[in-house]
C-alpha positions as CSV (number, residue, x, y, z in Angstrom):
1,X,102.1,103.4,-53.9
2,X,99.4,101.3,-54.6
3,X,100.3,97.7,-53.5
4,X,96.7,95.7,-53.8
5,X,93.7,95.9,-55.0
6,X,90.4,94.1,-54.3
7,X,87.3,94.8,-56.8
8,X,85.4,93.0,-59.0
9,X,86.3,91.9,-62.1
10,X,84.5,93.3,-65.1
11,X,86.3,92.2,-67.9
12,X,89.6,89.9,-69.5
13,X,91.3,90.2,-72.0
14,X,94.7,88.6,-73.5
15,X,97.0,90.1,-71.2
16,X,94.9,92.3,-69.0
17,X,92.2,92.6,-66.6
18,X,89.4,95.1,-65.6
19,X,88.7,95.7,-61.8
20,X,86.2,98.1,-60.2
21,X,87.3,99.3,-57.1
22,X,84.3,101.2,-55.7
23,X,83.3,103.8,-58.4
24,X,87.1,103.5,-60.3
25,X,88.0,100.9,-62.9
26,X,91.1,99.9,-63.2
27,X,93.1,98.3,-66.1
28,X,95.8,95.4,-64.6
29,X,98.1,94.2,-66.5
30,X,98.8,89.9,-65.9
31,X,100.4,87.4,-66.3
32,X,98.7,84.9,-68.2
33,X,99.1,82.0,-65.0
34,X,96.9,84.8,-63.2
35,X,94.4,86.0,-65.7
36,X,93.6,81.9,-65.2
37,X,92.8,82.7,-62.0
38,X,90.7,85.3,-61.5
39,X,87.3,83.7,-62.5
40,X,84.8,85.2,-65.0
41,X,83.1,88.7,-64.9
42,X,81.6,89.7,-61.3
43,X,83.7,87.4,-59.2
44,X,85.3,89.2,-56.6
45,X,89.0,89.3,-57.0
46,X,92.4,90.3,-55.2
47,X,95.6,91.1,-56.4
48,X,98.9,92.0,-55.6
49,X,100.1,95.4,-57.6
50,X,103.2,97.3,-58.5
51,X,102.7,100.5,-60.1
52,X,105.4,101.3,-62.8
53,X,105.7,104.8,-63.3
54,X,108.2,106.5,-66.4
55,X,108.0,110.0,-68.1
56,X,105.8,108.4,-70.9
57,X,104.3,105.2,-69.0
58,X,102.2,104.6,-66.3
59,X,100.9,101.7,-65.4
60,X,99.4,99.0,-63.2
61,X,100.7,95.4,-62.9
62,X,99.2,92.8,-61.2
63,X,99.6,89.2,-59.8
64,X,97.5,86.4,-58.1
65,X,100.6,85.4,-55.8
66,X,102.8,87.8,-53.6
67,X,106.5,85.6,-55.1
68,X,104.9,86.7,-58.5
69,X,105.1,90.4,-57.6
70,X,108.8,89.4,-56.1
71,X,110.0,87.9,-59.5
72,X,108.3,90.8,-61.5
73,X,110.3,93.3,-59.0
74,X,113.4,91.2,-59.6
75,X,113.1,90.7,-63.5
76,X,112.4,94.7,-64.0
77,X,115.4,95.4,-62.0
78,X,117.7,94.0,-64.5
79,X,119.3,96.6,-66.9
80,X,117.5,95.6,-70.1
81,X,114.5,94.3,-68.9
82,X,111.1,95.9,-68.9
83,X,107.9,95.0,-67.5
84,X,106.6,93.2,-70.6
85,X,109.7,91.3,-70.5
86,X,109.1,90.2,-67.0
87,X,105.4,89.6,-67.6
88,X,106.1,87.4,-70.3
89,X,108.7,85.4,-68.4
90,X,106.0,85.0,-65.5
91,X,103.2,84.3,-68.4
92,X,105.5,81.3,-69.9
93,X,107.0,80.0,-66.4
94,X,105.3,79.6,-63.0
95,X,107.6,81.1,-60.3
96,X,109.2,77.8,-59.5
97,X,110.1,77.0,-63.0
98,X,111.3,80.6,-63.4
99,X,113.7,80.7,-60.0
100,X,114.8,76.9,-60.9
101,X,115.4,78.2,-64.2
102,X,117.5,81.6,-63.2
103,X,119.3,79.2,-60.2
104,X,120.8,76.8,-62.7
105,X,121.8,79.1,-65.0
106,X,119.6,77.5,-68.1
107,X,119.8,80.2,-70.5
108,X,118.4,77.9,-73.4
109,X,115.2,77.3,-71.6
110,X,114.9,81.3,-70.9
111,X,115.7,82.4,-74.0
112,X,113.0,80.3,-75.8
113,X,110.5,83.3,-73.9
114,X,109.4,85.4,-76.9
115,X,111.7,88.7,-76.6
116,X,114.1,87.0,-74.8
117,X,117.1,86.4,-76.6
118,X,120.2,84.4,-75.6
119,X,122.4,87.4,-74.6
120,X,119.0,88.5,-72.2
121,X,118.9,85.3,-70.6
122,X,122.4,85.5,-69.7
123,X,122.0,88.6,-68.7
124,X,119.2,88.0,-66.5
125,X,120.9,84.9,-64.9
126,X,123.8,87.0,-64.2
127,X,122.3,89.6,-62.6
128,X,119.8,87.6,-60.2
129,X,121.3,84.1,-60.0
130,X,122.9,85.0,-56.6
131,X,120.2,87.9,-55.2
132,X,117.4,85.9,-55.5
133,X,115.9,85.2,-51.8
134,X,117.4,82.0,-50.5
135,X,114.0,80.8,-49.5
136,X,112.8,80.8,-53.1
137,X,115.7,78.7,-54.7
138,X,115.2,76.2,-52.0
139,X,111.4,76.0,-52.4
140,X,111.6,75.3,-56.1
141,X,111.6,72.1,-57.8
142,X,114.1,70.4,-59.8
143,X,115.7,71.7,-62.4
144,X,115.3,70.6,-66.1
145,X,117.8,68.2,-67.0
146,X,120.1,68.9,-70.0
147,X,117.8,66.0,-71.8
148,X,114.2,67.6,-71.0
149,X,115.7,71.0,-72.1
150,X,116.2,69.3,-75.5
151,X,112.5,67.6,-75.1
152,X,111.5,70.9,-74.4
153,X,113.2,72.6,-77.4
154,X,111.9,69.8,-79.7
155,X,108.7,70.8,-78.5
156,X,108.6,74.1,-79.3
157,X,110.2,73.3,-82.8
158,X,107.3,70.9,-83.6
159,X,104.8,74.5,-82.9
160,X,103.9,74.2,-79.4
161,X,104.2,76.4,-77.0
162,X,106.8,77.2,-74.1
163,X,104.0,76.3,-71.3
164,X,102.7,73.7,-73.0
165,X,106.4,71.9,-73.7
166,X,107.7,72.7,-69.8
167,X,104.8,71.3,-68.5
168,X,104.7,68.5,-71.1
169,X,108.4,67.7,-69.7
170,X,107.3,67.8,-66.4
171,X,105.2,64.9,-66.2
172,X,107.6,62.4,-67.8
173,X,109.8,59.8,-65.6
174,X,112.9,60.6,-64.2
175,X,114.8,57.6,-65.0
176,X,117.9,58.1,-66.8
177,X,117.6,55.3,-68.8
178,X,115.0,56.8,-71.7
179,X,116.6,58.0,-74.5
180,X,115.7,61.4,-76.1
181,X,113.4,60.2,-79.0
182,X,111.6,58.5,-75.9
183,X,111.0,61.5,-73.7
184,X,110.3,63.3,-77.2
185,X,107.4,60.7,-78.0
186,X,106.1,60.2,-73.9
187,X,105.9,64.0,-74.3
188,X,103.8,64.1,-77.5
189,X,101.3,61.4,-75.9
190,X,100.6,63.4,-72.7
191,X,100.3,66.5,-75.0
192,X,97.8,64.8,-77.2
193,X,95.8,63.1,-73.8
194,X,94.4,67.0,-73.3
């Protein structure tokens, strides 16, 4: 079982990497949140694996943080869900908004993840709601309210994307007191500030 890898990187691409390892290169597939952190060509890189083997498949998936690879093993063990599923979960959510997301049961927010559909989420949030490590669910950070799930949905109705909406939500204040239309419009300006 191949469980890391340290090379350097030759190439990127959307939602893969290219790693010599000595005289072997190595495609990886990533999550996007790690493709951002590999570097450019010829840095040195290290990441953690998980081979996926099938009949017809093989491949190599890989991730710039060790609870990456612990989500990715936790995603692909739910009936259903494949490992594009799980890297596209990890490519739209960092692993705290993923395990905040799957803790509180917010299916709207998962199913939003192209592929994933309501009956998935649910699925999903069924299955690992209650195995995921207790350490993880206490590390993670608030969960979305029921009003910055709607900011976030309006969000991704107006054309942006999933990452762009949760972390759009993220920065706005927590007071109760701002109404939806305002957390929609505080969320446009910080989108439009990058």
């Amino acid at each position: 079982m191949i469980v890391a890898l340290e090379g350097i990187l030759e190439s990127r691409g959307v939602d893969s990497a290219v790693v010599r390892v000595g005289p072997v290169s190595l495609q990886v597939s990533v999550p996007n949140s790690a493709l951002g952190r590999l570097g450019t060509a010829g840095d040195k890189v290290h990441l953690h694996t998980y081979l996926y083997l099938r009949e017809d498949n093989v491949a190599l998936y890989g991730f710039a943080l060790p609870e990456e690879l612990g989500l990715f093993k936790s995603l692909i063990s739910v009936s259903g869900i494949g490992p594009k599923a799980a890297l596209a979960l990890l490519s739209t959510f960092s692993p705290d908004q993923l395990v905040s997301a799957i803790a509180n049961g917010n299916i709207d927010l998962l199913s939003q993840v192209p592929g994933i559909g309501k009956k998935t989420a649910g699925h999903i949030v069924l299955e690992l709601k209650g195995k995921l490590a207790k350490g993880m669910v206490e590390a993670v950070v608030p969960e979305l309210r029921q009003q910055d799930a709607d900011v976030v949905a309006a969000l991704t109705s107006l054309g942006y994307s999933l990452k762009e909406a949760t972390q759009a939500v993220s920065g706005l204040p927590n007071s109760q007191d701002i109404d939806l239309e305002e957390r929609v419009r505080l969320a446009l300006q910080h989108l439009a500030s990058k």
